[in-house]
N, C-alpha and C positions, 0 to 999 in steps of 0.2 A: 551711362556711356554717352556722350559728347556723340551728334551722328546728325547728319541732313536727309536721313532715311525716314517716314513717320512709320515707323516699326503697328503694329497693331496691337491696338487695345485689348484689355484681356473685357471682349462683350459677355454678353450673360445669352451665349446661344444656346439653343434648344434645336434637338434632331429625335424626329418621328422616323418608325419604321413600324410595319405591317401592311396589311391587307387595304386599310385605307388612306394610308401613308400609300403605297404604290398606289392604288388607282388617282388620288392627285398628284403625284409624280409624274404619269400616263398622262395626263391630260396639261399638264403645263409645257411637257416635253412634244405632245401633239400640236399646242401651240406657238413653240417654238420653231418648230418645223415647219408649221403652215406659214409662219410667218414667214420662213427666210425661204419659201418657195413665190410666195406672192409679192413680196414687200423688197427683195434682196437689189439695191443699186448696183448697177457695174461703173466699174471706177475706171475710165481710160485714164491708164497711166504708161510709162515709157517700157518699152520690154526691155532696155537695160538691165543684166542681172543686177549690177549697184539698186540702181532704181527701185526695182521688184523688193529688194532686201531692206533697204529701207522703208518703203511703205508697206512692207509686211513685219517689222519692229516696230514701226508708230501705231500699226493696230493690234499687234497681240501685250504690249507692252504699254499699252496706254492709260494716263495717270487716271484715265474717265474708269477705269476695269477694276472690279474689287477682288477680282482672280485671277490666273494661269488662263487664258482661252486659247484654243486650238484655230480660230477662224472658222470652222467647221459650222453648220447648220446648229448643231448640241453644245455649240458653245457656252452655252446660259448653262451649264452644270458641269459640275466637278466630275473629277475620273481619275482618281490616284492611282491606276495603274498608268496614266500616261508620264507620268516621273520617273520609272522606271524605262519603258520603251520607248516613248519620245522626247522626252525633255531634258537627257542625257548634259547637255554642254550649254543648257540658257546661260550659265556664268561662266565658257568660258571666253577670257580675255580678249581672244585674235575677232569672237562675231560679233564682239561687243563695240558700237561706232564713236560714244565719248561716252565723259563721265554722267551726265542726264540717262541716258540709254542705261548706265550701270547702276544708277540707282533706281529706275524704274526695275529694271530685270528683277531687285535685289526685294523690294519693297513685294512686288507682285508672290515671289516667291517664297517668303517669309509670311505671307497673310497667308497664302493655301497650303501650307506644310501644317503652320499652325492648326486652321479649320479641318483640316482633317483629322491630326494627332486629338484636338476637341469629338471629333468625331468617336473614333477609336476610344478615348476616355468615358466617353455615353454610349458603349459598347455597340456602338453603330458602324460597323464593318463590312457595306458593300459596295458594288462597281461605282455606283451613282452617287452622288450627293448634289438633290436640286434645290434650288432655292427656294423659299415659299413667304417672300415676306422679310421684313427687318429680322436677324437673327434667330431664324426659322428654317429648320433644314430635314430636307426628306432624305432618309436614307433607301435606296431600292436596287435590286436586282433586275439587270435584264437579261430573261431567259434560264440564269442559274446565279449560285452561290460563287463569288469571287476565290480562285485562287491565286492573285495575283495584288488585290490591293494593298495587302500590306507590304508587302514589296516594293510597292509603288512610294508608298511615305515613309520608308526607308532610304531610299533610292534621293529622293525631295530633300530628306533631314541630311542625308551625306553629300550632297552634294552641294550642303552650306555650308556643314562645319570643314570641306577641302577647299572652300572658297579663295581663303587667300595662300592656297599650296602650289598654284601656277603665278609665276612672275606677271605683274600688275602694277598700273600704276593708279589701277581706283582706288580709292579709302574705302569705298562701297564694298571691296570684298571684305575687306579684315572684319566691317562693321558685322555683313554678312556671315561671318562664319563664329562672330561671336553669338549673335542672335540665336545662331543654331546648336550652340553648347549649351543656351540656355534652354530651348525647349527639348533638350536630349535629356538634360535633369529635369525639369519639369515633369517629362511627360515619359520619362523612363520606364517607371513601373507598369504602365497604361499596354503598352507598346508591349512589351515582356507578358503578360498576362494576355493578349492576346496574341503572341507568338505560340507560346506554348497552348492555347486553347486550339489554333491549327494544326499546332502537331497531334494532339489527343485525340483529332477525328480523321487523323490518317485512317485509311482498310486494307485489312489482308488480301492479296490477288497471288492465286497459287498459281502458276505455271510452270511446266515437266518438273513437278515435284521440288518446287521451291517458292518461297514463301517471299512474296514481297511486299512494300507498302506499298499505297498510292493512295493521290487525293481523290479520286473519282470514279471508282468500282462502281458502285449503285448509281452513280446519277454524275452529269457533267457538273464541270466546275468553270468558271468564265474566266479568260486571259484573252490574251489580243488574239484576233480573231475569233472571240468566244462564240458567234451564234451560229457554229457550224452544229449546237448543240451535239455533241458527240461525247461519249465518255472515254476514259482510258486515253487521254492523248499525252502525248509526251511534252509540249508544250506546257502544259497546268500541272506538271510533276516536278517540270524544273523549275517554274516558279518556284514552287512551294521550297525544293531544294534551295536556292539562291533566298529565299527569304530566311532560311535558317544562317547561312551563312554571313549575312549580311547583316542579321542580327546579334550574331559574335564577334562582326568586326566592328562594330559600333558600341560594343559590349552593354548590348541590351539585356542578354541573357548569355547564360554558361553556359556551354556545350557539353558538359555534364551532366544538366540537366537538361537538354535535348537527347541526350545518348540513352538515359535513361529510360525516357517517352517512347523514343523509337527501339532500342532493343540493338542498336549499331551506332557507330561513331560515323558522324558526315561524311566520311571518306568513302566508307563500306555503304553507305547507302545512295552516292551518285554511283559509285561501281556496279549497282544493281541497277541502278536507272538505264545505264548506256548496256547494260547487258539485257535487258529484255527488250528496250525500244532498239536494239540495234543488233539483235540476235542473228537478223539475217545479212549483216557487211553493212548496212545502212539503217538511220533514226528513221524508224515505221512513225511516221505522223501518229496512228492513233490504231490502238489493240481494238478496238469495236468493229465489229463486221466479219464478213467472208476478208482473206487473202486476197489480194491484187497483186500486179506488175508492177514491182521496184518503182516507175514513173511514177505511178496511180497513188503507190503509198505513203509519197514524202509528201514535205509541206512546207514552203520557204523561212514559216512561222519557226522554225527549227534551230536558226541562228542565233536565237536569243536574246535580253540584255547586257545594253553594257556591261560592262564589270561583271557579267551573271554567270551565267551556266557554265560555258565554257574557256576555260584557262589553258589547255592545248600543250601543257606543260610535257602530255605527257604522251608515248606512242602510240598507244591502240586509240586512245581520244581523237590523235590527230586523223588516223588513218578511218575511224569513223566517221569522222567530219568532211573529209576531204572523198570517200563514197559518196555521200549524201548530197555533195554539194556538187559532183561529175555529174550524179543524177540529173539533177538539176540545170545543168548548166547546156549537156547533150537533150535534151525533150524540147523536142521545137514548140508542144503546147505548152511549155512554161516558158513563152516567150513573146511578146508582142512583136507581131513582124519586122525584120530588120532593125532590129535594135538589141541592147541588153538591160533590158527592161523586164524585168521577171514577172510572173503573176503568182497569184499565193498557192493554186493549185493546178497541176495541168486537166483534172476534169471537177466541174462544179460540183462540190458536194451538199450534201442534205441541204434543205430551206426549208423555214419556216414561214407560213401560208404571211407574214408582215413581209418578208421579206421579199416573197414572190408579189406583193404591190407595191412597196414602198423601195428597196434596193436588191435588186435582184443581183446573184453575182458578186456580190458587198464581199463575200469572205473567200468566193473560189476563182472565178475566173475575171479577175482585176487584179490590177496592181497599186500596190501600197508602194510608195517610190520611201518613206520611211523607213521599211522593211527589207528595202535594196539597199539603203544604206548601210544597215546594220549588216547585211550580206556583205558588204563591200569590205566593213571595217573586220570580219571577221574572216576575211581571204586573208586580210595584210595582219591580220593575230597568227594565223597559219602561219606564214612565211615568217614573221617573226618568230616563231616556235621552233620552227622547224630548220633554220637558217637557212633557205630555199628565197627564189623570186618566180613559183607557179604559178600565184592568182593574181600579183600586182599590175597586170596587164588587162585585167578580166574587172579588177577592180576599178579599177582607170576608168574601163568602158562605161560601166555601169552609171559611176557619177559624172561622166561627160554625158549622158543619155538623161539624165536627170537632170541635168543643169539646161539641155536643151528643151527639154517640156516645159520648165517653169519659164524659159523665154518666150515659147511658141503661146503659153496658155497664159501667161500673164501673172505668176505667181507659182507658190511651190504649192500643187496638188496633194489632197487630202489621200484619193483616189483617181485611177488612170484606167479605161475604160480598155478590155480586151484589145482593143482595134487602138489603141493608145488616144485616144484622142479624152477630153474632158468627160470626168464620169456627170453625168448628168441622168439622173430618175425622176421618176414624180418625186421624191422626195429630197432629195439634193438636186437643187439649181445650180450649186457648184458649190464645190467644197476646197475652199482653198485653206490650206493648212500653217499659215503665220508661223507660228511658233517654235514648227518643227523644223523650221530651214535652219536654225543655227547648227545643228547635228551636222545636218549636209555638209555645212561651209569648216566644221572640225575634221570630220571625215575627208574632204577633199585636201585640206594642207596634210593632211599623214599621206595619203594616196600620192599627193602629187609633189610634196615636197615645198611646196611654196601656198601660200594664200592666194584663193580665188579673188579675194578682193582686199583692198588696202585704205584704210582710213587714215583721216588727214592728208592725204595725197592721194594723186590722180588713177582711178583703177585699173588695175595690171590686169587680163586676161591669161589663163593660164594655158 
């Protein structure tokens, strides 16, 4: 294939896991941290949102980068669940500024789809993948057992081979979504054998006399906002769900032979999902613990991935969703003051003694403004379902509140500190998030009907 892309070489990498594969994981990722707490420059640059957008392209997409980075402190390491939750629209068209931008996007994301499918082939299937060296890769857990990675290089692989499915005038997509038919052969059977190896250690969880699966009966399973270490969350169920699904639509595997695994066909088994996480009118965040107040027991993380969990087609789904999310939207502590800027929980839960030095708060009472956008996009999934105009106005707020911090703060935040202001801990100096602002800027032309910013002409404010 004729391409101005330098596609990646097939390297002869190698990836460690165990007991001392993580402790130098631990200690490269401690120096990564220390580094970007002591070492980290601040860039005055214009608070223009064009501005911002653009010097947060030329750094997450930079030809110097041999991967996806987030901008984030842990950037120096891979995390294939952010393909799934944040990295939703790196290709699509309207954030993309010219054709250079589209083949960096394109290049960048075709080497870490690959390094992980490599991953997954050397049966290396956790949250992390740190570098250790020329073609040396540590695979590690932190805190727990991923249910959410594979998902994540599902998410990465489909979102190359739809490359050229939105009107475009890059060549960089077609290239792009050829590239990705090749490593869907390639790396098919890889992917497929460790789909169904997650479904094989599904667990029975019996409640009032009915029998369910789930990923994390005995012990948690990590997805976005994993280090709540909690079991039985509904969040790492629907992973798991949406990674079967996702796996059929890409026809990794048969749902035949998923059906057979689980004892139900995918349909009957999200039916059981929203029926025990939503048994009481609303998605219970997580079956672990005593009973709390409806506020106490959601969790913004609920919204899901794109394309993922939730399709809304249908009426009890909808009328669960739109509980959950009154919850939510009525709790003044899930709320940074005067604004609609959500935080992930209205009371902080559990922490683990890293967390109570290094980021305290990280998973309950801050806000992921990524995680408001998927809030955002999944009001206007509602109304679109429902042929209603409820949340479009809520939605609206949301991304005009987020579009306001990344001006105030200089960039589009990783995290957003209770009191809104920059999260800043001993361990993030500041976490600006690059990568994930093109979501934002897809989310806002749905929301708002027109593009927050315009390339090759002068920027329109919406």
């Amino acid at each position: 294939m004729n391409s101005d892309i330098p596609f990646s070489p097939h390297d002869d990498n190698r990836f460690y896991q165990g007991v001392v594969a993580t402790w130098v994981a631990n200690a490269l990722q401690a120096v990564n941290f220390l580094g970007d707490r002591f070492l980290r420059q601040s860039h005055q640059i214009s608070t223009a949102i064009e501005d911002l957008y653009r010097h947060a392209m030329d750094s997450a997409f930079s030809a110097k980068e041999s991967f996806l980075v987030t901008g984030a402190p842990h950037a120096s390491a891979y995390y294939p669940r952010d393909f799934a939750w944040f990295y939703p629209d790196v290709l699509d068209p309207e954030t993309i500024m010219d054709s250079q931008d589209a083949i960096r996007r394109v290049r960048l994301l075709e080497k870490s789809v690959r390094l992980m499918l490599e991953a997954v082939r050397a049966d290396v299937v956790t949250t992390t993948i740190v570098p250790a060296g020329r073609a040396r890769y540590l695979g590690v857990n932190y805190f727990s057992r991923p249910s959410d990675t594979l998902l994540g290089i599902l998410a990465g692989l489909q979102q190359m081979i739809s490359a050229d499915q939105r009107p475009s005038s890059y060549l960089a997509m077609s290239q792009c979504a050829h590239a990705g038919r090749l490593l869907l052969v390639e790396y098919g059977v890889d992917l497929k054998r460790a789909i169904l190896q997650l479904a094989s250690e599904l667990e029975p969880f019996e409640d009032d006399g009915t029998r369910y699966l789930l990923c994390d009966v005995n012990r948690p399973r990590s997805a976005a906002t994993d280090t709540r270490a909690e079991r039985l969350r509904f969040v790492t169920n629907a992973c798991v769900y949406t990674t079967f699904l996702s796996g059929v639509q890409l026809g990794v595997v048969d749902e035949g032979e998923l059906t057979r695994l689980l004892g139900r066909d995918l349909a009957q088994y999200k039916r059981e999902l929203l029926r025990l996480f939503g048994k009481n009118g609303y998605v219970r965040h997580s079956l672990d613990g005593p009973a709390s107040p409806p506020a106490s027991s959601v969790a913004l993380d609920f919204v899901g991935v794109h394309q993922g969990f939730w399709n809304l087609d249908d009426a009890s789904e909808r009328a669960l969703f739109a509980a959950t999310t009154d919850l939510i939207i009525a709790e003044p502590r899930f709320r940074i003051p005067g604004t609609f800027h959500f935080l992930v929980s209205a009371e902080n839960p559990r922490n683990k003694m890293i967390h109570k030095i290094a980021a305290p708060a990280y998973q309950g009472r801050s806000s992921w403004p990524t995680f408001n956008v998927e809030f955002a996009d999944r009001m206007l999934d509602y109304d679109t379902h429902s042929g209603s105009d409820i949340y479009r106005t809520c939605a609206q707020r949301i991304l005009k509140d987020i579009r306001t911090a990344t001006e105030v703060h200089g960039g589009y935040q990783e995290l957003i500190s209770e009191q809104g202001l920059k999260y800043r801990t001993w361990a993030y100096k500041g976490a600006v998030a690059h990568s994930w602002f093109p979501r934002f800027l897809s989310v806002w032309r749905r929301a708002y009907g027109t593009p927050l910013l315009h390339w090759n002409e002068e920027s329109v404010d919406s």
